[in-house]
C-alpha positions in Angstrom: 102.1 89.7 51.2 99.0 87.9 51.9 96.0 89.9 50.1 92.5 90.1 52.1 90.5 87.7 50.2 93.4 85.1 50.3 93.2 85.5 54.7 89.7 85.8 54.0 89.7 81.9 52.1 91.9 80.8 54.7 90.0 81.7 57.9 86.6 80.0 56.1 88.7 77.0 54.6 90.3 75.9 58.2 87.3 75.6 60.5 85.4 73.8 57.5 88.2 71.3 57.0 88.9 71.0 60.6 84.8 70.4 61.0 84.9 67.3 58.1 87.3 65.6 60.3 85.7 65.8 62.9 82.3 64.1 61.4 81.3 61.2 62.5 82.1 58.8 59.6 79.4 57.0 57.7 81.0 53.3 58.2 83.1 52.1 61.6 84.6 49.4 61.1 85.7 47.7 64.5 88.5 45.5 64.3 88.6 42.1 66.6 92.4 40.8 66.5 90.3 36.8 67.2 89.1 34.7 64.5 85.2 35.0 64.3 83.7 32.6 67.1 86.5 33.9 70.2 85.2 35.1 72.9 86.7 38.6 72.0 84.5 38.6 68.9 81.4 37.2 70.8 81.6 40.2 72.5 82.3 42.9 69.6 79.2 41.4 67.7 76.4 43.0 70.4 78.4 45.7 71.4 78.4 47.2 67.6 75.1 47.2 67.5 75.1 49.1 70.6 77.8 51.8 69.3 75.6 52.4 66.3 72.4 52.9 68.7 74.9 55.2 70.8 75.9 56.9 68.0 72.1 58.0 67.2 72.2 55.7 64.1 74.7 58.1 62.6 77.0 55.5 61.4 77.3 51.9 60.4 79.5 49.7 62.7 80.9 46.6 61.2 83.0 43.8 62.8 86.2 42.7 61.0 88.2 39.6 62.4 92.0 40.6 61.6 93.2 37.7 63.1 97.0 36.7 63.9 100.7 37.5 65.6 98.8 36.8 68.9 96.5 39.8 68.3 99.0 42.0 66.8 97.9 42.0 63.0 94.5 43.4 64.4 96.0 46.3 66.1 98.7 46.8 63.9 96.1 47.4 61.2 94.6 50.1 63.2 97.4 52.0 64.1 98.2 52.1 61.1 95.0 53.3 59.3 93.8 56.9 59.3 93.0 58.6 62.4 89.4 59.7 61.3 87.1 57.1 63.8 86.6 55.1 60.6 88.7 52.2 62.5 89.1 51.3 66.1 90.2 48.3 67.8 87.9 45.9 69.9 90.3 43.9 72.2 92.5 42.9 75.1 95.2 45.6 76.6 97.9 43.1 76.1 98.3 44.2 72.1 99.7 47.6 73.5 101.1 47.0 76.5 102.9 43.7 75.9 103.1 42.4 72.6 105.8 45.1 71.9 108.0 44.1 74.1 107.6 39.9 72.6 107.5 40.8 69.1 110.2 42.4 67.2 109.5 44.0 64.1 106.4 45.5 64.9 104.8 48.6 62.6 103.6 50.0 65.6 104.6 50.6 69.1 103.2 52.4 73.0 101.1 55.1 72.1 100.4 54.0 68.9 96.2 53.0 70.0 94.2 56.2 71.9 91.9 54.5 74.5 88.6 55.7 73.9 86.5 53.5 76.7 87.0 50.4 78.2 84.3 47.1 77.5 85.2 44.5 79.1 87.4 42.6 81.7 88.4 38.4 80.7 88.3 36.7 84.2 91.2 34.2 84.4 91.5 31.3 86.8 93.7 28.5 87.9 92.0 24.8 87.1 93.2 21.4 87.9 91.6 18.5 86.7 88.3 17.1 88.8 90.5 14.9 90.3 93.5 16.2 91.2 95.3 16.2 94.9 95.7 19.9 94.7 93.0 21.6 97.0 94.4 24.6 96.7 96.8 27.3 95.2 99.4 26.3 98.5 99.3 22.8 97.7 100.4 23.4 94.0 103.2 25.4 95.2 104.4 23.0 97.7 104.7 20.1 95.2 106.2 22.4 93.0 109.1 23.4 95.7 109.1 19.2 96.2 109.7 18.3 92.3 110.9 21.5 90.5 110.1 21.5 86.9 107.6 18.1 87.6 104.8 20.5 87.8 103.6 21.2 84.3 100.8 24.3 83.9 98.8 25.3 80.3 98.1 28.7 79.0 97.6 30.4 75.3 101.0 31.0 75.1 104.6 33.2 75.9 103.3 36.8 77.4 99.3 36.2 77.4 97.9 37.0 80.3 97.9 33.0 81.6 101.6 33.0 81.0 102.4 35.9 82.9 100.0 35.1 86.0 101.9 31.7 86.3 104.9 33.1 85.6 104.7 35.9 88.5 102.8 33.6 90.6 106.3 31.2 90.0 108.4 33.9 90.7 106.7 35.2 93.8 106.5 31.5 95.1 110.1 30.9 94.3 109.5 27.5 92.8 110.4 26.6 89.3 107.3 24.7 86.6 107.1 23.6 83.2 104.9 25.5 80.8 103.1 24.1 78.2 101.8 26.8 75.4 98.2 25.7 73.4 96.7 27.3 70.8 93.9 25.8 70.9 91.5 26.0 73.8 89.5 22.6 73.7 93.0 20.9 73.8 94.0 23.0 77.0 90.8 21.6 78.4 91.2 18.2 77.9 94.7 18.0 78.8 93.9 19.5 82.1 91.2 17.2 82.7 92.9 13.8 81.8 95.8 14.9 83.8 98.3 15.8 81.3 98.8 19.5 82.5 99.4 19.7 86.6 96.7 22.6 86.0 96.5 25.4 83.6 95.6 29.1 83.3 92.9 30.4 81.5 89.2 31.9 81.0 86.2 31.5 82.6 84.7 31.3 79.6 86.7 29.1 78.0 86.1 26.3 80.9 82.6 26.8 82.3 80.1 23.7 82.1 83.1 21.3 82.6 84.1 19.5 85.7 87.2 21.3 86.4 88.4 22.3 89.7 89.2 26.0 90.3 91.8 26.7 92.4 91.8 30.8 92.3 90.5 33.8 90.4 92.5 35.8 88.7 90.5 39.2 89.7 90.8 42.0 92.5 87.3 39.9 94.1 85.3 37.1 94.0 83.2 36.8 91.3 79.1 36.3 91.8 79.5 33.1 89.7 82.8 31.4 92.1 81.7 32.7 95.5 83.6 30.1 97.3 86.2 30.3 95.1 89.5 33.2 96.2 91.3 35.2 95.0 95.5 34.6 93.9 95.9 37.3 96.3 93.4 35.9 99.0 95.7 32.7 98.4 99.2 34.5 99.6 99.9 35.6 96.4 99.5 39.1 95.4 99.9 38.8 91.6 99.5 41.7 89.6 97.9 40.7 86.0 94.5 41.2 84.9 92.9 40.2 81.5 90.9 43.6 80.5 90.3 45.4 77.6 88.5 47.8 75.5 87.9 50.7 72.1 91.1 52.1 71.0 91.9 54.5 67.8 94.6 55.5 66.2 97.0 57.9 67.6 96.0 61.1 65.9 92.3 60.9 65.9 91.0 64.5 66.3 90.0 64.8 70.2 86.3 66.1 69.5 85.5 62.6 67.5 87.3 61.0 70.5 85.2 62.4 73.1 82.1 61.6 70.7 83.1 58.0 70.3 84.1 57.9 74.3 80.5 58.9 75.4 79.4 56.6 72.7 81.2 53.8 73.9 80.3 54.1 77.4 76.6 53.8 76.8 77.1 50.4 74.6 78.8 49.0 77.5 75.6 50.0 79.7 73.4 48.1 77.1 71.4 45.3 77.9 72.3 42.8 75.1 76.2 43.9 76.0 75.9 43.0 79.3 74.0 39.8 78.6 76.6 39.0 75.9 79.5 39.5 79.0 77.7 37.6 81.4 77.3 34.1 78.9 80.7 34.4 78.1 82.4 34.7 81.7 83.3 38.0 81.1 82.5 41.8 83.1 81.4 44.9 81.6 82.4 47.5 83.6 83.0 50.6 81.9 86.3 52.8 82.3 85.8 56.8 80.8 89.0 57.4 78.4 91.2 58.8 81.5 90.9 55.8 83.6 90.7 53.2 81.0 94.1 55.1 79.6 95.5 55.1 83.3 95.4 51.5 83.7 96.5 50.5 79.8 100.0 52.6 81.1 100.5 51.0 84.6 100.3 47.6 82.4 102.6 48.5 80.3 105.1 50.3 82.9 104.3 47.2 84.9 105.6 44.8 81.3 108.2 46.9 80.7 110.4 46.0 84.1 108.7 42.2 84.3 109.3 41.2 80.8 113.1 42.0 80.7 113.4 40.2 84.2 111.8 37.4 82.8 114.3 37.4 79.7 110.7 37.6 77.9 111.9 40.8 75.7 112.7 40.2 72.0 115.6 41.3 70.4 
């Protein structure tokens, strides 16, 4: 039989221990899954100092670059740290939604990353050198439909978010193109201008202040910066991925430090230098709560998880 001061300790021992792990921890460490420089960890750089000004100056927030796997090292290293708010991930959806599907072996899987709020959303478009024939989105699909396979396109690689715009926009058009995968971004560049690549997918940021062409945007409107430029879906081709992305923390992380960290989040993402940051890199800042940001990160992945096994894309 339990005695009284034995209940007593207990009931006095639980809420304390369940109110440390709820603190706010000293250090938050926010992990980019980009080598320092990439546009990702542009981006993270202002918005920590934001989260720590959120946060009421509660807590130090560093940025860590835990680059590799496409971005999976990164989150794998958060899902698999303690769920205490001492670590969250700074990046794109695609480490959660996709990259299990492409990469076998993982240490983690769906679920594995809470969303806490979202940052950010990477506006991708379709380029074709300054001098190309190609006027517009139809005209790449017709000589593709003329010369299958003679059409050659660039992107970052199998299952990024490039890849699998093309690759939809391929499937939807019914005409069949050569990829080209880069890793680097300056190469992607220059091959599309000299006329190597047909045209390639990829950032805004990554290709404004060149001479490139753009075709389409890779977004649900036009942006402020493209106004004459449409949309894929303007340009008959409703396709369904979007390069967004946001805070996520390991599965496990006590829901009043989530909630903490959520309204945290959502006023660094209303910050000035954020916002600044996003709009000299080609990127948009619109802020998703938890709920919505969650809500979109499982369409994605409901989304990957019937395209990527049509497309033959899954790993075994």
């Amino acid at each position: 039989m339990i005695g009284r001061r034995a209940m007593l300790a207990a009931a006095l021992t639980g809420p304390t221990l369940a109110a440390q792990a709820q603190e706010m921890p000293r250090t938050i460490t926010l992990v980019v899954p980009f080598s320092a420089g990439s546009v990702v960890d542009i981006m993270a750089r202002p918005f920590a100092d934001a989260l720590r000004a959120a946060l009421g100056n509660m807590a130090t927030v560093v940025v860590v670059n835990r680059d590799g796997g496409g971005g999976s090292v990164g989150a794998a290293a958060v899902a698999t740290a303690r769920p205490d708010g001492a670590t969250l991930f700074f990046g794109p959806s695609g480490m959660l939604t996709t990259r299990p599907f492409l990469t076998a072996g993982l240490p983690y899987g769906w679920g594995a990353l809470e969303p806490v709020c979202q940052t950010f959303e990477n506006i991708f478009l379709m380029i074709v050198p300054a001098n190309s024939p190609f006027r517009s989105v139809a005209d790449v699909v017709a000589a593709a439909r003329a010369r299958p396979e003679a059409i050659t396109w660039g992107d970052a690689g199998v299952g990024t978010v490039g890849n699998l715009v093309a690759l939809e926009l391929s499937r939807r058009a019914g005409v069949t193109m050569t990829h080209v995968p880069y890793r680097s971004s300056p190469q992607q560049v220059l091959d599309t201008q000299s006329g190597v690549l047909a045209f390639s997918m990829t950032t805004w940021a990554t290709v404004r202040g060149t001479d490139l062409r753009v075709l389409a945007v890779v977004a649900d409107e036009r942006q402020p910066g493209l106004p004459d430029v449409p949309t894929l879906k303007e340009s008959g081709f409703d396709v369904n991925w979007r390069g967004f992305g946001g805070v996520m923390a390991p599965r496990g992380t006590p829901p009043a430090l989530l909630r903490r960290l959520e309204a945290a989040c959502l006023e660094a993402t209303r910050s000035e230098p954020y916002r600044a940051m996003a709009e000299n890199t080609g990127q948009i800042a619109p802020p998703l709560d938890a709920a919505a940001f969650g809500a979109r990160l499982t369409a994605e992945y409901e989304n990957a998880a019937t395209f990527l096994r049509e497309m033959n894309l899954v790993a075994r």
